[in-house]
N, C-alpha and C positions, 0 to 999 in steps of 0.2 A: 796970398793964394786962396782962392775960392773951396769951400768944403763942398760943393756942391755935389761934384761926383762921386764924391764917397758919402754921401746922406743919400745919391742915386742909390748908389748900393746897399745899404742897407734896405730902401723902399723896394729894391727890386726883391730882396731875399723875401720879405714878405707879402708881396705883391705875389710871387710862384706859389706860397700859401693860400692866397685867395683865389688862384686862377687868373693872374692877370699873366701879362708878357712880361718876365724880366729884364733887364737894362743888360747892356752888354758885357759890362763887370760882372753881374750876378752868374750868366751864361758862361765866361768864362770859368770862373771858380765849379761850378757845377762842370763843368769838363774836364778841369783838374781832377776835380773828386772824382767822377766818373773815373778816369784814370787810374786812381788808386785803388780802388778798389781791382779792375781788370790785372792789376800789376799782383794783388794778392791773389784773387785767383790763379795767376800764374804760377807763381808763388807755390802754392798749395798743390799745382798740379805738378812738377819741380822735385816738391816733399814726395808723396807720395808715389812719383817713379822711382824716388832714391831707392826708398823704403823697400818697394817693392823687389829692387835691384839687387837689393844688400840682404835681403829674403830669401833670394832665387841664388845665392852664389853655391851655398853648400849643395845645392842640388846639380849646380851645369859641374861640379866637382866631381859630383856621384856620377852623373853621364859621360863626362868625359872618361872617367875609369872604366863604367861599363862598353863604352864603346871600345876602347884602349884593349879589353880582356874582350872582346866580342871578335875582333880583329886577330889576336896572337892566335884564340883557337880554333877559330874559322866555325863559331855555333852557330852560325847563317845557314853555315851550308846546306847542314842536316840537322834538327831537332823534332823532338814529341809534342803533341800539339798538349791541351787542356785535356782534352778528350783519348790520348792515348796515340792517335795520326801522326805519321812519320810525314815531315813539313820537310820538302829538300829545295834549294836553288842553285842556278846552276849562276848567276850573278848578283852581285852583292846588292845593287839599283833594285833588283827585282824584288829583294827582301826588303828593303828600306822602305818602298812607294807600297809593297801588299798593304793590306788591309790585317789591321790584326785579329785571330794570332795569327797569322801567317805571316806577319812583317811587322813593321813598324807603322805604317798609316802613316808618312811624310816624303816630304819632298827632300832631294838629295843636298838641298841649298841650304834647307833648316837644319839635316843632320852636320851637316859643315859648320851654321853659325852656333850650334851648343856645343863642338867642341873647338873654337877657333884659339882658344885662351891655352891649350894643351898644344903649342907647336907640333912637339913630336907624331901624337896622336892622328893631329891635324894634318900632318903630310902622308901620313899612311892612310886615313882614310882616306884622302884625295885618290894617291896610288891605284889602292883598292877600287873605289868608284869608277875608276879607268880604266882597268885592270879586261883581260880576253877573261871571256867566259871558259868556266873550268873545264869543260869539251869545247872545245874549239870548233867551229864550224868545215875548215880544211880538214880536220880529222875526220869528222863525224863522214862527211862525203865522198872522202875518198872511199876506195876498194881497201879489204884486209891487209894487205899485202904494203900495200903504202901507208895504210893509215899506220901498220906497225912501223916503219921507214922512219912516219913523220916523228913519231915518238922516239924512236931513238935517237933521231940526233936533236933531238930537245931533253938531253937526260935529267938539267934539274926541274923539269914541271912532275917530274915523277916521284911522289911520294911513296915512303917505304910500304904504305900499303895495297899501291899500284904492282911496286918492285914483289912483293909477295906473290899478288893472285899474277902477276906475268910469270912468273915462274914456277908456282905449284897450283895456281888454277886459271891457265892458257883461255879455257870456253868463257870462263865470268870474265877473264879479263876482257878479251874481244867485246863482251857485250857494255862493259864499264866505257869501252874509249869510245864505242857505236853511239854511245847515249842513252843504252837502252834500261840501265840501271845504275843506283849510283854505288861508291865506293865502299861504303859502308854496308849497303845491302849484299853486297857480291861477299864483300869480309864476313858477313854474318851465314849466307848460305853454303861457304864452302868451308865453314865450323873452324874459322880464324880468330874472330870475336866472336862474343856473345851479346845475346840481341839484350837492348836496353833499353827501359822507357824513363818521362821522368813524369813523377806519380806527385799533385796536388795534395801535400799531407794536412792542409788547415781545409780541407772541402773532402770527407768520407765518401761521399756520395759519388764525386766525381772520379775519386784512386781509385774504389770498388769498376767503377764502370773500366777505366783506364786497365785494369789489372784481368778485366772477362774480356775484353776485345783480344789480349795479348799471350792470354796463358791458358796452356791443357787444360781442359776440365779436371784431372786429376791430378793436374798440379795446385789448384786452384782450392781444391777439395781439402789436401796437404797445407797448404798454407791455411786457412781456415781453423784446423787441427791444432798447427803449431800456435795460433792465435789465441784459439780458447784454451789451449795449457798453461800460458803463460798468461791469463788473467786472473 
């Protein structure tokens, strides 16, 4: 057997040193190698989404909880912005896709695939996503007279604090099923609840601000009081 083609090969490895054409051996082996390397690249890209993956768990854990508690207490609905602003929606999409703070800034597909790994979670917010808006467009259009009709024989969309102002404040309620205010506001103006904000305690600057938009001047004055006693 002739050594030929393997003393080719050798000449070709260093023939690609000086710039010549390597022999078809050498070209191969350089393709293999080329190969291997691409395969560690791979590799390495492999690694580092694991990583990333096994990084990100404790966190789609925390979202899926907060989701999970976003859901049981309906904080969509109605909450205080940064700034002390009462943020209300009347559909859950609508808070998801806002812009924050008024929502979440995402699409309803992302909020899906951070919690898909929480079944339960995961079919309620689906639910929810689907779900009629909390006034209902039939309502909202009909005449008083029906729109109260439509309500009653839908008794479980009525919540105990619907069930309240229909019964000891008739005018807010009207204006709660019209659209024209929501649930929470009508509970606070007919001195059922008390009005509530929620106040930024690691930013001074922002609670001070948050606490003049929302409160008497002389209750403001009073708290200030009770402030400097207690320092």
């Amino acid at each position: 057997m002739s050594l030929a083609p393997l003393q080719g090969c050798r000449v070709s490895g260093s023939a690609r040193l000086s710039g010549t054409r390597p022999g078809p051996i050498g070209t191969l082996a350089r393709s293999i190698e080329d190969r291997g390397n691409f395969v560690k690249d791979h590799g390495q890209v492999v690694a580092e989404l694991t990583a990333d993956i096994r990084a990100a768990r404790p966190a789609m854990t925390r979202v899926a909880a907060g989701v999970r508690e976003l859901l049981e207490t309906g904080a969509w609905q109605e909450f205080t912005g940064p700034g002390g602003e009462l943020v209300e929606h009347g559909e859950l999409v609508e808070f998801v896709t806002a812009d924050p703070p008024r929502g979440l800034g995402i699409t309803p597909g992302l909020m899906r695939a951070l919690v898909a790994e929480d079944l339960d979670t995961a079919a309620r917010l689906d639910q929810a996503l689907l779900a009629a808006p909390a006034v209902t467009s039939a309502v909202t259009s009909a005449p008083p007279a029906e729109a109260q009709e439509a309500q009653e024989e839908t008794p479980a969309r009525e919540t105990p604090a619907l069930r309240r102002l229909r019964e000891d404040a008739p005018a807010l309620h009207s204006r709660v099923v019209a659209g024209e205010m929501s649930t929470n506001a009508a509970m606070v103006q007919a001195g059922f609840r008390p009005k509530t904000i929620s106040v930024p305690v690691s930013r001074p600057e922002t609670a001070a601000r948050a606490l003049r938009n929302n409160m008497p001047r002389q209750d403001l004055v009073e708290l200030v009081n009770l402030l400097s006693a207690e320092l």
